[in-house]
C-alpha positions as CSV (number, residue, x, y, z in Angstrom):
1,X,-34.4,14.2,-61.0
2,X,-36.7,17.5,-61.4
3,X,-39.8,15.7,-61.8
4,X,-39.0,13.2,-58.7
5,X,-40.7,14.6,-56.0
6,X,-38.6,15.7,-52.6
7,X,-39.7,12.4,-51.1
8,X,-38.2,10.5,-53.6
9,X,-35.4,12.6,-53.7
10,X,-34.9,11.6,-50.0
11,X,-35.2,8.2,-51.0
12,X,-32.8,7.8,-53.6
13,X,-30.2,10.2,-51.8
14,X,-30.8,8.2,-48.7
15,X,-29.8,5.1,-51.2
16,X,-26.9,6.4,-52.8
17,X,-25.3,8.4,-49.9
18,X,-26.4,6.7,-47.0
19,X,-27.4,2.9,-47.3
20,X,-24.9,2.3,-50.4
21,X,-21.7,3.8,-47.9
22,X,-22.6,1.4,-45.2
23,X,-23.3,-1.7,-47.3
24,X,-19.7,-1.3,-48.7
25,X,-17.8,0.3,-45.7
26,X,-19.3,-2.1,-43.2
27,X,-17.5,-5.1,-44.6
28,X,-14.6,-3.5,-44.4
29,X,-15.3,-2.3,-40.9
30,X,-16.3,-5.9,-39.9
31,X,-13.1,-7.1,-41.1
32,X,-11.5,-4.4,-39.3
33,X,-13.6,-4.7,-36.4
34,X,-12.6,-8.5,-36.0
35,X,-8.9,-8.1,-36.3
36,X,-9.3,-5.2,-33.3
37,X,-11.1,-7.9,-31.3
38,X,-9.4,-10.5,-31.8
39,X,-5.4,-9.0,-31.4
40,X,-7.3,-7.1,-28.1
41,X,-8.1,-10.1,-26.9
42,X,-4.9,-11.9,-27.7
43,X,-3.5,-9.2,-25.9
44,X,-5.6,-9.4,-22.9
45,X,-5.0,-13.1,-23.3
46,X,-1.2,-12.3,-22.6
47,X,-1.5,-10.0,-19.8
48,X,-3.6,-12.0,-17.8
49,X,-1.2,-14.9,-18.1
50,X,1.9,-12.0,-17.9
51,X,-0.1,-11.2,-14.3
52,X,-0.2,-14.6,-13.3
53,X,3.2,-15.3,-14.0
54,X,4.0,-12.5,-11.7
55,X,2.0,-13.8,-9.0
56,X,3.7,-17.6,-9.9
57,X,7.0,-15.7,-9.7
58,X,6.0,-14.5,-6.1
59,X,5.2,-17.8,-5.1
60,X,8.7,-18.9,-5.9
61,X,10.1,-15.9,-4.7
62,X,7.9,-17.0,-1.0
63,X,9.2,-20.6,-1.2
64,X,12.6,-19.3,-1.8
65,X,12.9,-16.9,1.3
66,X,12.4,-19.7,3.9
67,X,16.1,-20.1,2.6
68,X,16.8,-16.5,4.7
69,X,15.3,-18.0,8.2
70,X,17.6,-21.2,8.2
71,X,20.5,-18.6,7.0
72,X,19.9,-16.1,9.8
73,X,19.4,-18.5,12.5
74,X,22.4,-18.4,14.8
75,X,21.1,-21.3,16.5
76,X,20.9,-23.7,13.3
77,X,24.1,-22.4,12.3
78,X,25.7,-23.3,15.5
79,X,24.2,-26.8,15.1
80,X,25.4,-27.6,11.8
81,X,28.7,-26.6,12.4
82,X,29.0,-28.9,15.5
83,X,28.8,-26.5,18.5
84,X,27.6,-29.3,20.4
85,X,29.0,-32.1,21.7
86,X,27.1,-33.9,24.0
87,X,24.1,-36.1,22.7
88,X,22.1,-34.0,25.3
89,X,22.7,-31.0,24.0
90,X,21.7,-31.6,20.3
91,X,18.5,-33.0,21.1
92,X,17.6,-29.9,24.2
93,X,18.7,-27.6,21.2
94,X,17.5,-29.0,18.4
95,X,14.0,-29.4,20.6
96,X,14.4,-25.8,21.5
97,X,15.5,-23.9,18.5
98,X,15.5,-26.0,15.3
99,X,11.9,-27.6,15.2
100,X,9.7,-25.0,15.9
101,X,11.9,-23.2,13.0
102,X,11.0,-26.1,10.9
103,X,7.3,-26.2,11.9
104,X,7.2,-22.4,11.5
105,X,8.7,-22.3,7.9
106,X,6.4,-25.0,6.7
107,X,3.1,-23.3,8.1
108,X,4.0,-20.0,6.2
109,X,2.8,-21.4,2.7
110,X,0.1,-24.1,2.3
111,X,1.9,-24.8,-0.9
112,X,4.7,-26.6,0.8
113,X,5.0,-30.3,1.2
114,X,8.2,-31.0,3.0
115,X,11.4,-29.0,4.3
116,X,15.0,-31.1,4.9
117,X,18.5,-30.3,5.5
118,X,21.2,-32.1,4.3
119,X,23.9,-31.7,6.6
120,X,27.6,-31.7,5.6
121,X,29.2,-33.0,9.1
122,X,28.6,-36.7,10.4
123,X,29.1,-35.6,13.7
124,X,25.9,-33.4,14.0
125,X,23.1,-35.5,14.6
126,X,20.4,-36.6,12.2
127,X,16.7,-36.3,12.5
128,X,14.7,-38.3,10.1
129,X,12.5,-36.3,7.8
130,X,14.0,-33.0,8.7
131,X,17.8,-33.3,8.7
132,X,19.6,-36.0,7.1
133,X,23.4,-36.8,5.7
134,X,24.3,-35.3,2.3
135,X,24.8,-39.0,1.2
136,X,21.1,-39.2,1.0
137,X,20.6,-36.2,-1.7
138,X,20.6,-37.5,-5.4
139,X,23.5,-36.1,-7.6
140,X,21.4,-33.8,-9.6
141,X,20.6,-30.8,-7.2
142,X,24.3,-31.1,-6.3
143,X,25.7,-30.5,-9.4
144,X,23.0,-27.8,-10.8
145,X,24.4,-26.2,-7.1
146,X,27.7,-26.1,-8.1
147,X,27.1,-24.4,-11.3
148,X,25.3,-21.4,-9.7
149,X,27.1,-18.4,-7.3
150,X,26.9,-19.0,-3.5
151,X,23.8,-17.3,-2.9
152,X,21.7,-18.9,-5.4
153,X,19.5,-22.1,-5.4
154,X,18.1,-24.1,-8.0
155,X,14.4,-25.5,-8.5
156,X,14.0,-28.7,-10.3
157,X,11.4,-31.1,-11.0
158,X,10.6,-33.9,-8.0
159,X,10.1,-36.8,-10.2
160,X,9.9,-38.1,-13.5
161,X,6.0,-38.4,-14.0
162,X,4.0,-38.6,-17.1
163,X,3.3,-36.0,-18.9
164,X,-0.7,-36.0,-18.1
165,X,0.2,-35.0,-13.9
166,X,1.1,-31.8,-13.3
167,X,5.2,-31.8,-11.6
168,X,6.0,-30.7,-8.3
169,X,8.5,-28.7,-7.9
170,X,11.6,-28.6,-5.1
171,X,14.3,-25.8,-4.7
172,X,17.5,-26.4,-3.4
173,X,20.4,-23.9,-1.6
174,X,23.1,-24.2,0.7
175,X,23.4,-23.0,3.6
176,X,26.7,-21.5,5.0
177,X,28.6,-20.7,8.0
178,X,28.8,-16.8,8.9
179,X,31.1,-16.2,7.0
180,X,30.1,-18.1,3.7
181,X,33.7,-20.4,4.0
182,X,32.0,-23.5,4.7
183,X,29.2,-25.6,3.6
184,X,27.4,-26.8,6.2
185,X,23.7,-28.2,4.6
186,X,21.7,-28.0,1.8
187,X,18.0,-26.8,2.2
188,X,15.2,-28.6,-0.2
189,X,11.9,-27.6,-0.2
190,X,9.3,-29.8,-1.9
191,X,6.3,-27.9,-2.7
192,X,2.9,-29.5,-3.9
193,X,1.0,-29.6,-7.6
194,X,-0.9,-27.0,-6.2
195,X,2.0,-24.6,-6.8
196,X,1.5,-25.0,-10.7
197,X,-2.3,-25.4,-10.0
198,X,-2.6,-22.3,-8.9
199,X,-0.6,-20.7,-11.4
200,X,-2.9,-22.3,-14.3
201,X,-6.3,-21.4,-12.1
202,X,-5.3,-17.7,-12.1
203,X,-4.6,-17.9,-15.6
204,X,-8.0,-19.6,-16.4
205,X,-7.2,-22.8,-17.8
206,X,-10.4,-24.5,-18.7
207,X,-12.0,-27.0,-21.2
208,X,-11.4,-24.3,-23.9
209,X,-8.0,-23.5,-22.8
210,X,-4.9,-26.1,-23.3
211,X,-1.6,-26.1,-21.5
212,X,1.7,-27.8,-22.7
213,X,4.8,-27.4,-19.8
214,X,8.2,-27.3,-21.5
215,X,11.0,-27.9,-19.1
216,X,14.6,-27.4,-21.8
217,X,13.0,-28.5,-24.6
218,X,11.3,-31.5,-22.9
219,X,7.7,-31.5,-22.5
220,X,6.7,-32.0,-18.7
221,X,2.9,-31.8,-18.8
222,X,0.4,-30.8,-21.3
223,X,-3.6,-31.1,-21.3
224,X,-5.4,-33.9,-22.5
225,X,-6.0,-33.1,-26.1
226,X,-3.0,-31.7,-27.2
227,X,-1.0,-33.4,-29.6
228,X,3.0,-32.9,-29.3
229,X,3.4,-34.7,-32.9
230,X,0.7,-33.0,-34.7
231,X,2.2,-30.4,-37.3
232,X,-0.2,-27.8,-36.6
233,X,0.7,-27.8,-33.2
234,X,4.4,-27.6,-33.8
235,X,3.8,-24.5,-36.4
236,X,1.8,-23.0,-33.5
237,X,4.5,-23.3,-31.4
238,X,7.5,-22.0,-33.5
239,X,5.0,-18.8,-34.3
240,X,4.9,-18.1,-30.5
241,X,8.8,-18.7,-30.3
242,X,9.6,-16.3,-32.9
243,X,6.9,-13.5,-32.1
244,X,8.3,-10.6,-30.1
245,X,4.6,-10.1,-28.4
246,X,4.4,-13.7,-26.6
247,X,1.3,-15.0,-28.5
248,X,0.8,-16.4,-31.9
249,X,-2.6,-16.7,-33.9
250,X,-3.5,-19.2,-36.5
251,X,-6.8,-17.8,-38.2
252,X,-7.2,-20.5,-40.5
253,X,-7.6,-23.2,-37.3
254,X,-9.1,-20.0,-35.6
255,X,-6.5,-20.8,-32.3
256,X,-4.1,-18.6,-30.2
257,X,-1.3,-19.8,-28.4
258,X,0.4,-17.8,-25.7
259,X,3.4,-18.3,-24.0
260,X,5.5,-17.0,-20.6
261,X,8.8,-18.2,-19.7
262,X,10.1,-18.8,-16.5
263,X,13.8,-18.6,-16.3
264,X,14.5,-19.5,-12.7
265,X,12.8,-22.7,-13.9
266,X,14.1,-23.2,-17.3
267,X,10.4,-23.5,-18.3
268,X,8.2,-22.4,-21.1
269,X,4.5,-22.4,-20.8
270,X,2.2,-22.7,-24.2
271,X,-2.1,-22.1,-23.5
272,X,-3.8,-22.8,-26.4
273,X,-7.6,-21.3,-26.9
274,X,-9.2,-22.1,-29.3
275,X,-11.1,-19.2,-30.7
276,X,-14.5,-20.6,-32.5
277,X,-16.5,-20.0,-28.9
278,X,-15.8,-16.7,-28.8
279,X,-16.3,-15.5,-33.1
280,X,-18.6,-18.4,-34.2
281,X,-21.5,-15.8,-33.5
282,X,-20.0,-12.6,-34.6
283,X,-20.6,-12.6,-38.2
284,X,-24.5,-14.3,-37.7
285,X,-25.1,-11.4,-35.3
286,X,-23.5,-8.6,-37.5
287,X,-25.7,-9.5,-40.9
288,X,-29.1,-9.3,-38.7
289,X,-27.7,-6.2,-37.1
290,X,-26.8,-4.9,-40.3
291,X,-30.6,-5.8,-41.8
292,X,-32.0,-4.3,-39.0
293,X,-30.2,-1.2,-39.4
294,X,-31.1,-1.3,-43.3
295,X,-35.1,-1.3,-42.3
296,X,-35.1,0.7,-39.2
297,X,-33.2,3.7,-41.5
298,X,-35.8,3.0,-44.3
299,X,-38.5,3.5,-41.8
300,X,-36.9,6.3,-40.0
301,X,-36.2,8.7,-42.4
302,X,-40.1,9.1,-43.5
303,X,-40.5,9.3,-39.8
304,X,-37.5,11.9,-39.9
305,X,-38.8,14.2,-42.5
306,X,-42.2,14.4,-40.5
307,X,-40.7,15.3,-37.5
308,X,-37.7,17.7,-38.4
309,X,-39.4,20.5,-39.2
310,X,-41.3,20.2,-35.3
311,X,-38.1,19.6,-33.7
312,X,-36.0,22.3,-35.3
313,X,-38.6,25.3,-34.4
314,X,-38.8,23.9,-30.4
315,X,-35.3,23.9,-31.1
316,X,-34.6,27.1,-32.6
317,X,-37.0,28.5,-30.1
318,X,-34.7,27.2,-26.8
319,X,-31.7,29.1,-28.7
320,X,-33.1,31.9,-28.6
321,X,-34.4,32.6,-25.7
322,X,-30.4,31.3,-24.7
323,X,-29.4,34.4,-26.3
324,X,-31.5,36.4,-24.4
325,X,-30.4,35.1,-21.3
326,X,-27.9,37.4,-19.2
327,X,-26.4,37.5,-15.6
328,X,-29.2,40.3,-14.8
329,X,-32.0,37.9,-16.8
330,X,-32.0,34.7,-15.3
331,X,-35.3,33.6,-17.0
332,X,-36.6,29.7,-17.2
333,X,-37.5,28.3,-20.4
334,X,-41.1,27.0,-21.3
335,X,-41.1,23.1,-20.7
336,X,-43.1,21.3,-23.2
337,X,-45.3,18.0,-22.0
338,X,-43.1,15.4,-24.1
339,X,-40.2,13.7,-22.5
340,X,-37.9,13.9,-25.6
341,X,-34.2,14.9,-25.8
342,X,-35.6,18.6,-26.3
343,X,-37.1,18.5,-23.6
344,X,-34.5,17.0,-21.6
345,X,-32.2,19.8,-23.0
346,X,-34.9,22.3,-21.7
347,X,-35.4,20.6,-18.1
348,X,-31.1,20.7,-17.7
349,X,-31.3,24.6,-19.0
350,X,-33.6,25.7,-16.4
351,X,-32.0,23.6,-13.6
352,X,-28.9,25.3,-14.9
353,X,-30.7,28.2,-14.5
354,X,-31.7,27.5,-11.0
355,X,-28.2,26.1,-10.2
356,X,-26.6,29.5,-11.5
357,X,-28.8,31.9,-9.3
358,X,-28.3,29.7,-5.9
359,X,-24.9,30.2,-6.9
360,X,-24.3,33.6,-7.0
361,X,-26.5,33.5,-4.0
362,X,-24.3,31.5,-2.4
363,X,-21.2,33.6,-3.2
364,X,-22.8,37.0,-1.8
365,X,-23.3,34.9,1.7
366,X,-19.7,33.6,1.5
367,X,-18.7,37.3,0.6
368,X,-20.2,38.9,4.0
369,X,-19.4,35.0,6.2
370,X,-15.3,35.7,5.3
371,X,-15.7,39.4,6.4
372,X,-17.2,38.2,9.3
373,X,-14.5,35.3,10.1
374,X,-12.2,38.4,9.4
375,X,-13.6,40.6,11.9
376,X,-13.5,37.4,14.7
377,X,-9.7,36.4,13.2
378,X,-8.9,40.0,14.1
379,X,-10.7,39.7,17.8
380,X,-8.8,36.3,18.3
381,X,-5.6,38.0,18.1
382,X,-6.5,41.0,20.3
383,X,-7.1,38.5,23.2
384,X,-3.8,37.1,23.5
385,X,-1.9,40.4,22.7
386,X,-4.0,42.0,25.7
387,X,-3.0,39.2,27.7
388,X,1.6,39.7,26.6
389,X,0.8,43.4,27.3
390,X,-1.0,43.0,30.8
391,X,1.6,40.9,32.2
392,X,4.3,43.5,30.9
393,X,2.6,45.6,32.9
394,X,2.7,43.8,36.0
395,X,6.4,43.1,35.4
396,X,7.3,46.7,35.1
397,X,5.1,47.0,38.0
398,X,7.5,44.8,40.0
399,X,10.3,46.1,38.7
400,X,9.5,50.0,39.9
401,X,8.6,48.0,43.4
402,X,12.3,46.3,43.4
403,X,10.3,43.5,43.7
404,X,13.1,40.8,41.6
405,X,10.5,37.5,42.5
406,X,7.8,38.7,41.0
407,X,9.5,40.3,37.8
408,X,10.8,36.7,37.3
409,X,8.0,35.0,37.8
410,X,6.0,37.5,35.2
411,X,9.0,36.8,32.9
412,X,8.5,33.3,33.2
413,X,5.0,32.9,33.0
414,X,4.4,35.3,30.5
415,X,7.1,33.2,28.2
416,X,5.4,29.9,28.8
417,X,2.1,31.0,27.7
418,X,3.3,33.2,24.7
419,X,4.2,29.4,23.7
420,X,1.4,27.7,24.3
421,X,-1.2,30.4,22.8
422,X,0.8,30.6,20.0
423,X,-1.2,29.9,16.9
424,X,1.3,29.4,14.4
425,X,2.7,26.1,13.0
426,X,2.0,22.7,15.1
427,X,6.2,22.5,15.0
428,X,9.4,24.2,16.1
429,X,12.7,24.3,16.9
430,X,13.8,21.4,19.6
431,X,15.7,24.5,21.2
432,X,12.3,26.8,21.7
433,X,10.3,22.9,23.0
434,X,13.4,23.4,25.6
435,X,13.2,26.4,26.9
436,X,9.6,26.1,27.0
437,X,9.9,23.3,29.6
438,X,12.5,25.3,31.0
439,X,10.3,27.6,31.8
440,X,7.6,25.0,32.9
441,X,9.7,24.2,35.7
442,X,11.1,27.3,36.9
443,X,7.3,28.4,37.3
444,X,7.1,25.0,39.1
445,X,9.9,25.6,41.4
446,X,8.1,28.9,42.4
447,X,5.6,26.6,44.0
448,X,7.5,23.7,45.4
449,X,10.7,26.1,46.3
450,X,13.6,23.7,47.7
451,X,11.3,20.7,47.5
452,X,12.2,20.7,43.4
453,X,15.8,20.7,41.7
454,X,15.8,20.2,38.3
455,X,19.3,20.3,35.3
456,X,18.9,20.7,31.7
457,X,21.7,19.4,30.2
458,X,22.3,19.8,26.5
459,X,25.2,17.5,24.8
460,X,24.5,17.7,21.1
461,X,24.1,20.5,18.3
462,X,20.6,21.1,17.7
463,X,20.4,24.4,16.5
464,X,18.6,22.5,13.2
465,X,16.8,20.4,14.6
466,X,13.1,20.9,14.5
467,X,10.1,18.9,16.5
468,X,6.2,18.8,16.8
469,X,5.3,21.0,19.6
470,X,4.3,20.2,23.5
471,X,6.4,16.7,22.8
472,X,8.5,17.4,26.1
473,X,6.1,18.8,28.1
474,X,3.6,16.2,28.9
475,X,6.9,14.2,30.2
476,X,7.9,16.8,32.8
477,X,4.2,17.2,33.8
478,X,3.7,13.3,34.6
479,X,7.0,13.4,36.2
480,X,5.7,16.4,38.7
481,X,2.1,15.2,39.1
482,X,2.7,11.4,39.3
483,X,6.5,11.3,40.5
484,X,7.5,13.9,43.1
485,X,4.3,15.6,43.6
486,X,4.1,12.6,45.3
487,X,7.0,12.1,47.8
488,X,7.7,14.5,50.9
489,X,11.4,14.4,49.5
490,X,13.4,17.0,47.4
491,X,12.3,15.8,44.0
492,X,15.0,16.2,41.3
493,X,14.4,16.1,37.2
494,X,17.3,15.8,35.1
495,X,17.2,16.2,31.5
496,X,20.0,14.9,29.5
497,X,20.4,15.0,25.4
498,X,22.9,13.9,23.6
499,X,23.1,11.7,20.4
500,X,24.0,8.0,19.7
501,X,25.0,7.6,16.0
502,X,22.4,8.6,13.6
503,X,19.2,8.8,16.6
504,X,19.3,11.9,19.0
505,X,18.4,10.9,22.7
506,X,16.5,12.6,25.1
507,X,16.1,11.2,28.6
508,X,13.6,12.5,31.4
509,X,14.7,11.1,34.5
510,X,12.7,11.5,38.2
511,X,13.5,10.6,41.4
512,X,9.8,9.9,42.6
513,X,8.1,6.6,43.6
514,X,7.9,5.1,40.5
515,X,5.4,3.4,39.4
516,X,3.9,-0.5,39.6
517,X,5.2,-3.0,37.4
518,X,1.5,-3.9,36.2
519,X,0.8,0.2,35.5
520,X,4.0,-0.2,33.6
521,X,3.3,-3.0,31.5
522,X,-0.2,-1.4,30.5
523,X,1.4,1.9,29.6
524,X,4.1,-0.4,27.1
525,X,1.6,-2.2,25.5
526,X,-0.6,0.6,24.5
527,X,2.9,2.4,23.3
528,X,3.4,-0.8,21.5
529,X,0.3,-0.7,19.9
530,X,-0.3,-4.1,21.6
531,X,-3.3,-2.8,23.8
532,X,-6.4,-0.6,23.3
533,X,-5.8,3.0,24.9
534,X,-8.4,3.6,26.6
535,X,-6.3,1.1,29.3
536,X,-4.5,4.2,29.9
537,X,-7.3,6.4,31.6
538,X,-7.3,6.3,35.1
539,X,-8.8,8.7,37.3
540,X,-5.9,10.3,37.5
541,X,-3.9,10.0,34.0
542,X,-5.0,9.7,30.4
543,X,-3.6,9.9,26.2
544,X,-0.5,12.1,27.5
545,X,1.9,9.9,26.8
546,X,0.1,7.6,24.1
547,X,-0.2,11.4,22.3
548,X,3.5,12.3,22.6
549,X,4.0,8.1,20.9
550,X,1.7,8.6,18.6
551,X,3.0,12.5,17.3
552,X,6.9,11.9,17.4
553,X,6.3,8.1,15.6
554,X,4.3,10.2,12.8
555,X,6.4,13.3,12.9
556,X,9.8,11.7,12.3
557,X,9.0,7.8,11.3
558,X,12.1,5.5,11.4
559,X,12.7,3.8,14.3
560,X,11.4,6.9,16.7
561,X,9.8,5.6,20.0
562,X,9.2,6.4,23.3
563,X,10.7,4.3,26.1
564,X,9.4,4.3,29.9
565,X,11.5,2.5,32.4
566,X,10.3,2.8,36.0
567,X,10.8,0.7,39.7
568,X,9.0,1.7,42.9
569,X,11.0,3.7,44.7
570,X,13.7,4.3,42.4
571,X,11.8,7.1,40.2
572,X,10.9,6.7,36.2
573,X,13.2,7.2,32.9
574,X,11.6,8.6,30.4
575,X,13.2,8.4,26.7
576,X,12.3,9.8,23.5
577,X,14.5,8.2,20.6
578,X,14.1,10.6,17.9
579,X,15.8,9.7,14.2
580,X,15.8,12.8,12.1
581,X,13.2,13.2,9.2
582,X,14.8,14.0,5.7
583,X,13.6,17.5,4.4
């Protein structure tokens, strides 16, 4: 070894430490590398067909709520248990109510073939294809009904056929009187092949994918190819029985089975992949990678040694100028003309660099911008102070002149815009929104005198009660602009709260014109969501009331809402049905 020169000594050490390592670890990584692939694939295998039972599961779970709209129907119920008497009235009823529920239940999934009722009582009438004696169902969903609680149904296979077609698939459930005593039909749904289809598209069943159906231990369908006799495919399938993840791989025939259950069915499903498409090229690819690797490091470390000692001085040279770099030394780095890694290193340090000083730059102009937003925070609430204090003034002005009006009025006014310049939280108490309207209105009834009454009646506890602000306001504004602003009579607004159950009323009432039924219709449907609000803006009007909607129905969710009732000449209700948030 003293005599080899350092090449050599590169050479062998490169041998033994290097090339020697990966010959011997590699198969042992490949080996490794394979089981990984395969069991992640296996295992992405099994969730995608986990998935697609979920969906499959959903689309039994769809069929299965058409069940619910027969159930709930008051009008089918009535009709099966003989409400009618008349051959008139079944078929107006049955015309009015029962068909379209029919034609609306099959339209809701493409994967449904036909929907019938089996009715218990010969005196209802029949419909053929829709609603037929209970004579005419087989024994078998009958008895699988009887064997299940009252609010369960049962899906089983249409027909006998051949294993090579995929089934369809019907479920069957009663349907009872209101008070579940009485039988009074059974529903069967009889969905398509495309229900499975579906099911075995999402799950990717191709040429290189097999599927065998097992309905309680009967095979119902499997793919062509698949043989139920053959012994490896019956070792196959007691593997995925007995495994606890749901697939099963045999490396000697290189295939993986997986398998999902479906108990509502009583099902089993087995996919079989064969595996040779996706490893027949692994190991061929791994031995030229693994040459390649062998002559590219045998070229690469002479190539190495004549470049390491030029890459470690520009290297050593970047560190230290690093080291020399300081928050009062923000000096770039010499870039060199290559477009190496080191010089990629060196291009990021002096955009670093850069990056740092606009930085600090940038945190000396956001020091002096905040003292500045300070100084115009502190002007901002100097204004409205100035404003409380000079209206003070004037009260104690027209208190000295024993002038009682104009104190009130100050009062008033000086109240009502404390509330509304107030820049604090965009909610408060339903108690302050009150008096702030209270005080709307008296400031109102300065104006109008005698030609405006108004009462604020309070019949609930809502001392906890809190609400987005201005909620109540807009409604006592339209009421004065658009209601008895209007009329040359003494206009009255009463408001009324009080609670019903769990939902806390409040009702604006006016005795002005009203307002047109067409006006009134537009205003609903935007509330409703059902028209575009720009229908609201008229010359006179706008968002007022689409705003107050829009705030309460985000503020407090629920059922909240905002009702308008209204009739020329009779005046407009306004009523804000508020259900309180949990906090």
């Amino acid at each position: 070894m003293k005599n080899l020169r350092i090449v050599q000594k590169m050479a062998l050490g490169y041998l033994l430490l290097v090339l020697l390592p990966i010959i011997v670890f590699g198969g042992y990584l490949y080996n490794q590398f394979y089981m990984d692939v395969m069991s992640e694939y296996s295992e992405g295998k099994q969730k995608l067909v986990i998935q697609a039972g979920d969906g499959f599961r959903s689309s039994l779970n769809q069929v299965e709520s058409i069940h619910a709209l027969f159930l709930n129907n008051q009008q089918l119920i009535d009709y099966l248990s003989g409400f009618y008497h008349s051959e008139l009235q079944h078929v107006y009823n049955y015309l009015k109510d029962i068909r379209p529920l029919f034609m609306y239940a099959q339209s809701r999934d493409n994967e449904i073939s036909s929907i019938k009722l089996y009715k218990t009582m010969p005196e209802v009438h029949s419909v053929v294809g829709e609603l037929e004696d209970l004579d005419q169902l087989d024994d078998k969903p009958l008895a699988q009904l009887n064997e299940v609680n009252v609010d369960e149904g049962v899906w089983l296979r249409r027909s006998e056929a051949e294993t090579s077609a995929l089934p369809n698939l019907s479920y069957y459930q009663r349907v009872y009187n209101n008070s579940y005593t009485k039988p009074l039909a059974v529903l069967e749904i009889v969905t398509t092949d495309s229900l499975l289809r579906n099911f075995l598209k999402a799950v990717d069943v191709n040429q290189n994918m097999l599927v065998l159906i097992m309905q309680e231990g009967e095979a119902v369908y499997h793919s062509d190819g698949i043989e139920l006799d053959d012994e490896q495919t019956a070792s196959l399938l007691a593997m995925a029985e007995e495994s606890d993840r749901g697939y099963a791989y045999l490396r000697k025939q290189r295939t993986l089975v997986n398998t999902l259950s479906i108990p509502e069915l009583s099902t089993t499903f087995y996919f079989f992949s064969q595996m040779d498409e996706v490893f027949v090229n692994i190991r061929t690819k791994m031995f030229i990678l693994a040459l390649s690797l062998v002559v590219s490091l045998v070229v690469l470390t002479g190539v190495y040694y004549a470049m390491a000692s030029s890459l470690v001085r520009r290297i050593l040279g970047l560190a230290k100028h690093m080291r020399q770099v300081d928050e009062s030394k923000l000096t770039y780095y010499e870039v060199g003309k290559s477009n190496d890694e080191i010089d990629f290193l060196t291009r990021s340090y002096n955009s670093l660099v850069h990056r740092i000083d606009e930085l600090l730059n940038t945190v000396h102009k956001a020091e002096l911008m905040k003292k500045e937003a300070d100084y115009l925070v502190l002007q901002a609430q100097i204004k409205p102070h100035f404003l409380y204090n000079t209206l003070e003034s004037i009260r104690m002005l027209a208190e000295i002149n024993n002038d009682q009006e104009v104190v009130d009025a100050t009062y008033t006014f000086g109240r009502l815009l404390r509330y509304t310049l107030n820049s604090g939280e965009n909610e408060t108490m339903l108690q302050h929104e009150i008096d702030n309207v209270r005080h709307y209105l008296d400031m109102h009834k300065l104006r109008m005198l005698d030609r405006l009454q108004f009462s604020i009646q309070v019949l609930a506890n809502i001392d906890h009660i809190r609400c987005p602000r201005f909620i109540l306001q807009p409604l006592v504004e339209n009421c004065i602009q658009h209601g008895i602003g209007r009329s040359r009579k003494r206009g009255v607004i009463d408001i009324v709260i009080r609670r019903e159950e769990a939902e806390l009323v409040i009702m604006i009432a006016d005795n002005g014109p009203g307002m047109p039924e067409e006006r009134l219709a537009v205003i609903r449907g935007v509330l409703g969501n059902e028209l575009d609000r720009q229908a609201l803006q008229t010359e006179n009007s706008g968002y007022g009331l689409y705003n107050v909607s829009e705030r309460i129905r985000a503020f407090y969710g629920g059922h909240t809402s905002l009702h308008i009732d209204s009739r020329e000449g009779e005046g407009t209700v306004y009523t804000l049905k508020l259900t309180e948030p949990e906090r």
